[in-house]
C-alpha positions as CSV (number, residue, x, y, z in Angstrom):
1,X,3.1,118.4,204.5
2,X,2.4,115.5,202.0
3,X,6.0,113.7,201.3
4,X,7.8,114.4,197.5
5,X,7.4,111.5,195.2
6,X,11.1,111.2,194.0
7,X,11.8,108.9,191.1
8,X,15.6,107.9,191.5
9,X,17.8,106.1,188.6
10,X,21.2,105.2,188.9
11,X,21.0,103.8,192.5
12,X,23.2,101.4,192.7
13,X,26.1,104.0,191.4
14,X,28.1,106.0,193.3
15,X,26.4,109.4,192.9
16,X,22.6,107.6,193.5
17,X,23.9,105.3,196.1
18,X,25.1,108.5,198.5
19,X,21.8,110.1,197.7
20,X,19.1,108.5,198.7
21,X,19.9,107.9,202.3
22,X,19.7,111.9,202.2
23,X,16.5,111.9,200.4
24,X,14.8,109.9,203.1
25,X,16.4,112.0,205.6
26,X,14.8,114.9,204.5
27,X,11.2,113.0,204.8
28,X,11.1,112.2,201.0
29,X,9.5,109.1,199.7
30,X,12.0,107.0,197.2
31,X,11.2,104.9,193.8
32,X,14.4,103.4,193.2
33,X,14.7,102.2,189.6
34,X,17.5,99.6,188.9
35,X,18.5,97.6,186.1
36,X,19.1,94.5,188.0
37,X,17.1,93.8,191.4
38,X,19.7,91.5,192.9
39,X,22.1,94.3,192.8
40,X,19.7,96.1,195.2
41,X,19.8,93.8,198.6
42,X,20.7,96.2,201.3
43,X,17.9,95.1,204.2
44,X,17.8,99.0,205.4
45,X,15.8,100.0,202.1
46,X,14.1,97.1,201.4
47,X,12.5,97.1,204.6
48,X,12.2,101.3,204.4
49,X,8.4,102.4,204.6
50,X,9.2,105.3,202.3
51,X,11.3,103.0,200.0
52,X,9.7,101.1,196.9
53,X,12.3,99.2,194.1
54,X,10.7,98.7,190.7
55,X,13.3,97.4,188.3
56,X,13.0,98.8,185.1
57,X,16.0,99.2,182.2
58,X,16.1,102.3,180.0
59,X,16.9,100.3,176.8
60,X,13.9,98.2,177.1
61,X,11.0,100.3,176.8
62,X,8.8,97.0,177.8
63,X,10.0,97.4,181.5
64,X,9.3,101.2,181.5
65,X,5.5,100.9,182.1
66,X,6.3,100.4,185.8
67,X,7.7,104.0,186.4
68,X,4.4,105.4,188.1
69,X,2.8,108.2,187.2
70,X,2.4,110.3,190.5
71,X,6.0,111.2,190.9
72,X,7.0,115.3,191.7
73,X,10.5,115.3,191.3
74,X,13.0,112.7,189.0
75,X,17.0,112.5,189.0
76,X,18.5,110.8,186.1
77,X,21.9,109.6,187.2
78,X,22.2,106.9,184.4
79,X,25.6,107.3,183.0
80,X,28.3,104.5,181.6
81,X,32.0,105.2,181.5
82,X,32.6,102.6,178.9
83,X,34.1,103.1,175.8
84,X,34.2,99.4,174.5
85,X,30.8,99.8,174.0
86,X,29.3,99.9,170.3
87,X,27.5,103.1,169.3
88,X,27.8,104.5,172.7
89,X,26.8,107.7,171.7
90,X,23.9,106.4,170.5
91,X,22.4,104.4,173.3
92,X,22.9,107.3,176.0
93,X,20.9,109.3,173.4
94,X,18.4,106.4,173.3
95,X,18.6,106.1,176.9
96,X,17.7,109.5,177.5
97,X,15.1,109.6,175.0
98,X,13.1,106.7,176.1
99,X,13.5,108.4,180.1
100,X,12.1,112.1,178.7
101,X,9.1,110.2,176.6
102,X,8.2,108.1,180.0
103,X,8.7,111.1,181.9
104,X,6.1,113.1,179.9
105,X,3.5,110.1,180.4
106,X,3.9,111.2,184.1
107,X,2.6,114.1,186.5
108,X,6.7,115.0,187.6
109,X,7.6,118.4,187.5
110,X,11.3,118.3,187.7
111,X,14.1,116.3,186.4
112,X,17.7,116.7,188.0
113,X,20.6,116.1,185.7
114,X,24.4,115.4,186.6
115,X,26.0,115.9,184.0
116,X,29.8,117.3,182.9
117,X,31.5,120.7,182.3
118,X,31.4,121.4,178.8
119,X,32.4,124.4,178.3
120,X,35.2,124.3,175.7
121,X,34.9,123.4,171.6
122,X,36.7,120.7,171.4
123,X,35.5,117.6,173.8
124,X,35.7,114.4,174.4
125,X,33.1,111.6,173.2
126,X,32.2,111.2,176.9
127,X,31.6,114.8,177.2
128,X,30.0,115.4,174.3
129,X,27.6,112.6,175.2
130,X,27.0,114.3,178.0
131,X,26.2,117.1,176.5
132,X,23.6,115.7,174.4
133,X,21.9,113.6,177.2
134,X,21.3,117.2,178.5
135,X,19.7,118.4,175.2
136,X,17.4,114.8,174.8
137,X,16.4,115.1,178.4
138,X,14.5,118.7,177.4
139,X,10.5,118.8,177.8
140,X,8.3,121.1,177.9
141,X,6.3,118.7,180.5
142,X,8.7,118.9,183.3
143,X,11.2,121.6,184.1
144,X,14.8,120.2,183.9
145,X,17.7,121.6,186.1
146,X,21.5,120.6,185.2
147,X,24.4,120.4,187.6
148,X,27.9,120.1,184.9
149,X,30.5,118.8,187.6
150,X,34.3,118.2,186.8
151,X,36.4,115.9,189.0
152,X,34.5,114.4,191.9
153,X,36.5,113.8,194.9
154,X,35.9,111.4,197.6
155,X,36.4,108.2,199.4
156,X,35.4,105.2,196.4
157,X,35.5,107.8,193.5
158,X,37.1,106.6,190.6
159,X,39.2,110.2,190.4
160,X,40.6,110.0,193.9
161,X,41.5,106.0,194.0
162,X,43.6,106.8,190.9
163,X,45.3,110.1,192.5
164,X,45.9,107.6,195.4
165,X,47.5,104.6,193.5
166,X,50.0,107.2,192.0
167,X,50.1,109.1,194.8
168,X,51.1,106.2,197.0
169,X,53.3,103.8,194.8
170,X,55.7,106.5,192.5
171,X,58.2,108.8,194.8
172,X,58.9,109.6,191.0
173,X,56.5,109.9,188.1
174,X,56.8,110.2,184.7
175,X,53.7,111.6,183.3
176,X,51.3,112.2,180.4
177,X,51.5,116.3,179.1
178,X,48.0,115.9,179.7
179,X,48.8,116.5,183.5
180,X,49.5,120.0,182.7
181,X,45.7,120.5,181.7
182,X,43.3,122.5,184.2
183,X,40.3,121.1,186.1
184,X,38.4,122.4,189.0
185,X,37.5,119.2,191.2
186,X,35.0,119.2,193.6
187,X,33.7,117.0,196.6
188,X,31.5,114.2,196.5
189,X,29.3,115.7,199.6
190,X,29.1,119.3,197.7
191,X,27.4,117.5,194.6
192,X,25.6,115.5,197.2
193,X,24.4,118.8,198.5
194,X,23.9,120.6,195.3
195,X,21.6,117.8,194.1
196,X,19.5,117.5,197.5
197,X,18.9,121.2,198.0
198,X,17.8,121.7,194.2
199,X,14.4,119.9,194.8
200,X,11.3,121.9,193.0
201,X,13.6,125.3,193.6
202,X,12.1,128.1,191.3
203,X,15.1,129.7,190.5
204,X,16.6,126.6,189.4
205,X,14.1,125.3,186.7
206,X,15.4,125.1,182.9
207,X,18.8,126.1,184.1
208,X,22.0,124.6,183.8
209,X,25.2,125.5,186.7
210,X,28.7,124.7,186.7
211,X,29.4,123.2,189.8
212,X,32.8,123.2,191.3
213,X,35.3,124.2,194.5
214,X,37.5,127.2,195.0
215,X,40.0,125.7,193.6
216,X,41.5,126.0,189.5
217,X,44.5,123.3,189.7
218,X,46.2,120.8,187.2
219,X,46.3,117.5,186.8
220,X,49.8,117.7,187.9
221,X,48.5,120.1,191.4
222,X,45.9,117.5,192.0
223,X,48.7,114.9,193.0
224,X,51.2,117.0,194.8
225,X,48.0,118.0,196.4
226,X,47.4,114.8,197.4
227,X,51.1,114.2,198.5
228,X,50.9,117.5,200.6
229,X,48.1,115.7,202.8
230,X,49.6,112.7,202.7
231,X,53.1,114.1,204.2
232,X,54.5,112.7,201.1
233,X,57.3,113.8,198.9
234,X,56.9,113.5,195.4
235,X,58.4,114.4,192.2
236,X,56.8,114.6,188.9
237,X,58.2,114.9,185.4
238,X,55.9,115.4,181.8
239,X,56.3,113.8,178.6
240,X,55.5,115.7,175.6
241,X,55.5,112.5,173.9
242,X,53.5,109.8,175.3
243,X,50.5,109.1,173.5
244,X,46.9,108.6,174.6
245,X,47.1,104.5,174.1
246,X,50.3,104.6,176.0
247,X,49.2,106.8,178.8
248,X,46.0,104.5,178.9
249,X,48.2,101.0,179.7
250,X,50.3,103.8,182.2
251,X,47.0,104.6,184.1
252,X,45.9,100.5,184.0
253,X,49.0,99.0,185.0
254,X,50.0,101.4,187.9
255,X,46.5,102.3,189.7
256,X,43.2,100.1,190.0
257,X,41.2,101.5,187.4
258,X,40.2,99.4,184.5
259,X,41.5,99.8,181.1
260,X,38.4,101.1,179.2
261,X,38.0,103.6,182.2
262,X,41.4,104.3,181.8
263,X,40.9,105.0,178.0
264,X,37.9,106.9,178.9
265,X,39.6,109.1,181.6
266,X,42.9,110.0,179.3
267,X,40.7,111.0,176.8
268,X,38.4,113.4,179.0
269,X,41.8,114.6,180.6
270,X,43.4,116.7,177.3
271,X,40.2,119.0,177.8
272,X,40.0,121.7,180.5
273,X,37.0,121.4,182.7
274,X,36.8,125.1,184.6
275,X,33.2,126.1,186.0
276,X,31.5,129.1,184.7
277,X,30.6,131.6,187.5
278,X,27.4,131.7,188.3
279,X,24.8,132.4,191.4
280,X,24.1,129.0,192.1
281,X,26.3,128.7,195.1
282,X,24.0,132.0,196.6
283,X,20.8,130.8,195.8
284,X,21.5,127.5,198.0
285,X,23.8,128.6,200.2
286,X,26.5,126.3,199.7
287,X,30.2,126.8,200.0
288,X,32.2,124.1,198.5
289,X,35.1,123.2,200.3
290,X,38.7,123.1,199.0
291,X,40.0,120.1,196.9
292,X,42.7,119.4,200.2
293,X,39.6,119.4,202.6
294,X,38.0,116.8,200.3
295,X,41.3,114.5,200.3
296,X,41.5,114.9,204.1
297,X,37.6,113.4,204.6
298,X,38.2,110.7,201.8
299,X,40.9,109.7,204.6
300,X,38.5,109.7,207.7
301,X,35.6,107.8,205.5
302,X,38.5,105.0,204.8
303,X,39.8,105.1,208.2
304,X,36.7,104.6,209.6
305,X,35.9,101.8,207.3
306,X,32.8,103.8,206.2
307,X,32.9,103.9,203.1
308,X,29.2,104.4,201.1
309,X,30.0,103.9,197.5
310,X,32.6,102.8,195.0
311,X,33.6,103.3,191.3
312,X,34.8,99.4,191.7
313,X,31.2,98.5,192.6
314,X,30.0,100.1,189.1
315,X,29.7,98.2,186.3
316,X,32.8,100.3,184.6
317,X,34.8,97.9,186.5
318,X,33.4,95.1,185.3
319,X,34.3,92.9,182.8
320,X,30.8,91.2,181.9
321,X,26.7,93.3,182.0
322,X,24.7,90.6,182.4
323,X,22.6,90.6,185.2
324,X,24.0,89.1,188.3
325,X,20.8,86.6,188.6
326,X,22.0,85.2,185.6
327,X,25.0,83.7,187.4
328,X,23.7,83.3,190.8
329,X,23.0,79.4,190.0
330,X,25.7,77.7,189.3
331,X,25.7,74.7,187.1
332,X,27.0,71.0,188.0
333,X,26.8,69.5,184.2
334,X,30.0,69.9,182.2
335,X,31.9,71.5,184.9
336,X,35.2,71.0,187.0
337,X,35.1,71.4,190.3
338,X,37.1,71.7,193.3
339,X,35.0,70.6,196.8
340,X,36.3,70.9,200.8
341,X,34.7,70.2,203.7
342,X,36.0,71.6,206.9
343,X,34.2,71.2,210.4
344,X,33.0,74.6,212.0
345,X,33.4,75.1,215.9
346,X,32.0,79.0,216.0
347,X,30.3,79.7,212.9
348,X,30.1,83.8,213.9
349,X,33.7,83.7,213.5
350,X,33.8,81.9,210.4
351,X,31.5,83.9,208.6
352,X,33.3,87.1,209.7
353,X,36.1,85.6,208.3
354,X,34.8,85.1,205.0
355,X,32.9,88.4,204.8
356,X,36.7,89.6,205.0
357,X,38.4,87.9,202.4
358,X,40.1,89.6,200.0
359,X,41.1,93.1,199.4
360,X,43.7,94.2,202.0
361,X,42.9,91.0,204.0
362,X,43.7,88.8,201.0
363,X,42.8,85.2,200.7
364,X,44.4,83.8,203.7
365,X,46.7,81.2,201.9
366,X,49.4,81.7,199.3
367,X,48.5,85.4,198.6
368,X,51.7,85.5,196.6
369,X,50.6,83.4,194.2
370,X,47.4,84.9,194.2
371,X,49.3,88.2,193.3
372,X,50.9,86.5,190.5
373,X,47.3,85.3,189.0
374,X,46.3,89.1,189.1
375,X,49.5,90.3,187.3
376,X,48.8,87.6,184.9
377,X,45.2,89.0,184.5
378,X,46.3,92.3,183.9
379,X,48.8,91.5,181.2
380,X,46.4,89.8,179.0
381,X,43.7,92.8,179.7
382,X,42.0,91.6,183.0
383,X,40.9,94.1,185.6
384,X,43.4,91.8,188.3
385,X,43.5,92.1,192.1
386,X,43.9,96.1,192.6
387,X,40.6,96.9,192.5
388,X,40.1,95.2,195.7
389,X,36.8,95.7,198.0
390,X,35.0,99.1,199.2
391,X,34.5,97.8,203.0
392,X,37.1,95.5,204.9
393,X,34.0,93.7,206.3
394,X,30.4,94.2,204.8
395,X,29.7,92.1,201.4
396,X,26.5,92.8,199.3
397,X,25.7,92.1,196.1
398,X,26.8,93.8,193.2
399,X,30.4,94.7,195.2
400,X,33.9,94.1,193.1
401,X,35.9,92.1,195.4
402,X,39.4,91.3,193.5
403,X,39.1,90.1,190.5
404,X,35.6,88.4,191.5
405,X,32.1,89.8,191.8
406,X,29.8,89.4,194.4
407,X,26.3,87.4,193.0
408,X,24.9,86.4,196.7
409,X,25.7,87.6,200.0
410,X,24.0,86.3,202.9
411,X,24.9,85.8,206.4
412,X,21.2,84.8,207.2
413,X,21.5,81.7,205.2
414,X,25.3,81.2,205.9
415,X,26.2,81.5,202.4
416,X,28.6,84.0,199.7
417,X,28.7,83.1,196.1
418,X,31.1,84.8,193.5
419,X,31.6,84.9,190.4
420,X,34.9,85.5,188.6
421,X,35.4,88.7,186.1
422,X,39.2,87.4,185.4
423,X,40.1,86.6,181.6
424,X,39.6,82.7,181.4
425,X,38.6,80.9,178.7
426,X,35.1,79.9,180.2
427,X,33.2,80.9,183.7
428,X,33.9,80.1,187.1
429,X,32.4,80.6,190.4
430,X,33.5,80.3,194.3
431,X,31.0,79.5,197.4
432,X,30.9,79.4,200.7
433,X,28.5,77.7,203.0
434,X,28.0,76.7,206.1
435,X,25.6,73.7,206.8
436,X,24.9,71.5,209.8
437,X,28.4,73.0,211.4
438,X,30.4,72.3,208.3
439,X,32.3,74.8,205.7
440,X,31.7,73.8,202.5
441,X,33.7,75.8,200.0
442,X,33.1,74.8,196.3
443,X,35.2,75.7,193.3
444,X,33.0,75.4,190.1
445,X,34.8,75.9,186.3
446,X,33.0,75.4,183.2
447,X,35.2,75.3,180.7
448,X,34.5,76.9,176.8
449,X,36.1,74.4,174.5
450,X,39.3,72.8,174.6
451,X,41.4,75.6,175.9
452,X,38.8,75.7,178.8
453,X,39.6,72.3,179.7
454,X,43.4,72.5,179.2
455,X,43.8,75.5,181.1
456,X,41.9,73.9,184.2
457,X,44.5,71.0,184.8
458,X,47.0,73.3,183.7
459,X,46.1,75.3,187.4
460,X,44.9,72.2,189.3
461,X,48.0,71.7,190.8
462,X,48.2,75.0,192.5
463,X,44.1,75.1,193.5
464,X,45.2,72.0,195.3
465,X,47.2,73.6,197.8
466,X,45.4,77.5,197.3
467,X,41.8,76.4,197.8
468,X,43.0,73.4,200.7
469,X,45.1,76.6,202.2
470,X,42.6,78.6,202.6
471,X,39.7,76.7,203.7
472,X,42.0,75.7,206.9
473,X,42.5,79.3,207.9
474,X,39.2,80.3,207.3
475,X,38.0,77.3,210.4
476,X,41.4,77.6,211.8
477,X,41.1,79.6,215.1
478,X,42.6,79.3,218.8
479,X,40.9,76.0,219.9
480,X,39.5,74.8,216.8
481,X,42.0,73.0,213.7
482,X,40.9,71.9,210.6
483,X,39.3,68.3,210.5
């Protein structure tokens, strides 16, 4: 049997990112369209014989002519969470459009939507958005099939690191009335399922399903459902008063989202997302699991360090879109910069240490004060250190690690390169390289007019003692000291 064509978008997100190492299990060939190439380094699937990148951008119809035109089956994952975005509305429609018109060009048969429930009246811009994606993605070329999911649960999901945060941090919560509204979640491996079994199925072209788990539970449930797992006692109180702004900077400044996510989620929250019965769990023989199942393997995925994909990794969690080679060289005229030189004794080690830094490990020197620039970040509307990193000891690019984001990650060439997504009045950037047995790490700030420059010796002081810190421990090991 001749292998499927599959056009995937969206593969560098959490959904597309689980999905295609299923697709080429099941003997498919993959065209992975991405935005931004650099984003896509992972030496598994560039080297795959059944793998093939084209980068293409959905709002630029100029890059569309390399979508080719054999291709049987097409899932459109493109989605954006952000609601600081001008005429969002508008460009998913335009999105969409410009997919279904490139589509049609095209000999695919099917196109495989995830979308959201959207069953009641009143919705939310995200929602409704969604909603009309689904309408604009209609052809009568290709046959389209739409899976409406609520709540996605697992390990990296945006929903289930914000549960957690709560979860984890408040014995006692004061909460939003909006955790009294209904959802039925579902787990990140059912969709996974759902979206993998639907390939070219007969029963499932031009139809739309409701996708969801057994179980009907609040906002409110969802937690102590958590805390149940968890072996956790917790006690939670509603207030009929707090508004959606204020339950916005509630979500922010307690769990690692970011505060346009946060906006976006409160919002989506006051409308109940229930699943319509339907056949759809017959017809592929697929029994989603309960929403305590799904916390319990979120848990083994972290344990286990093995986690595929993460809502920080997205660009929701960003606080810049450009693309990341527009940073990855980093300039030398009209910059500050902070230079140390360390001698190396066992380079493995080294690098093993730096592909660690951050997260849970932190930065190896001072992490208080490192706290303190993340609370700062987050008080003047920075996404600040919470969001940490999806795995303890694997970098690649495109990952969120802290406040910074990862441009180039290579242990090949001895070298890691981000770039800061803090609030600062200009750019900065932070490298690491190894060269003829010597650490160089480089601090590089180029300042944007004169607060740029006055905030720069306002922290030199403490990058003295951070950035001299840290580069010791990094070479510091049983046997070998700093130069």
């Amino acid at each position: 049997m001749e292998n499927r064509r599959i056009l995937l978008t969206g593969v560098t997100g959490y959904i597309g990112k689980r999905l295609l190492p299923i697709l080429l299990e099941q003997g498919d060939e993959v065209i992975c369209c991405v935005r931004d190439i650099d984003k896509f380094q992972n030496e598994i699937y560039l080297s795959h014989e059944r793998v093939s990148i084209i980068e293409v951008d959905f709002l630029k119809k100029g890059t569309l002519s390399k979508i080719p035109k054999k291709i049987d089956v097409a899932y459109y994952l493109i989605h954006s969470m952000s609601s600081s975005v001008e005429k969002f509305t508008e460009l998913e429609a335009e999105c969409a459009f410009n997919f279904r018109e490139t589509l049609d060009k095209t000999n695919v048969q099917q196109v495989i939507y995830l979308s959201g429930i959207v069953n009641k009246t009143t919705l939310s811009q995200h929602l409704i958005s969604r909603k009309n994606v689904e309408k604009g993605l209609q052809s009568r070329h290709y046959a389209l099939t739409t899976f409406r999911a609520g709540i996605i649960v697992g390990s990296g999901s945006a929903s289930f690191e914000i549960i957690r945060d709560l979860v984890e941090k408040l014995p006692i919560m004061i909460t939003p009335k909006w955790l009294n509204t209904k959802t039925q979640p579902i787990a990140v491996r059912d969709v996974l399922t759902f979206l993998s079994k639907a390939i070219l199925k007969e029963d499932l072209l031009n139809q739309s399903f409701d996708i969801g788990s057994p179980n009907v539970l609040t906002y409110k449930e969802m937690l102590l459902g958590y805390a149940k797992v968890r072996g956790l006692k917790r006690w939670i109180f509603t207030l009929p008063v707090m508004t959606p702004k204020l339950s916005s900077y509630w979500l922010y400044f307690i769990t690692s989202t970011s505060y346009k996510l946060a906006v976006s989620l409160v919002n989506s929250m006051k409308v109940e997302v229930i699943a319509k019965p339907s056949k759809i769990n017959q017809i592929l023989e697929i029994k989603p699991i309960s929403y305590e199942k799904a916390i319990e393997l979120a848990f083994k995925k972290i344990q286990q360090n093995s986690i595929v994909s993460s809502w920080k990794d997205a660009s929701i969690s960003s606080q810049f879109n450009d693309d990341l080679s527009e940073h990855i060289q980093v300039p030398h005229f009209g910059c500050y910069k902070d230079i140390k030189v360390r001698k190396v004794i066992d380079q493995e080690k080294v690098l093993n240490k730096i592909w660690s830094i951050g997260g849970e490990n932190g930065w190896y020197y001072a992490n208080s004060l490192w706290e303190i620039r993340g609370i700062i970040d987050q008080l003047v509307g920075g996404i600040g250190l919470r969001r940490g990193r999806t795995s303890k000891t694997e970098l690649n690019p495109g990952d969120a690690l802290d406040f910074w984001r990862v441009i180039k990650a290579s242990k090949e060439e001895t070298h890691l390169l981000l770039y800061a997504e803090m609030k600062i009045p200009g750019e900065a950037w932070l490298e690491f390289k190894i060269m003829k047995e010597k650490l160089y790490q480089r601090a590089v700030f180029r300042p944007k007019g004169v607060r740029g420059r006055l905030y720069w010796y306002m922290v030199l002081p403490f990058h003295y003692f951070i950035f001299n810190g840290m580069i010791n421990k990094l070479v510091s090991f049983k046997g070998n000291t700093p130069e």
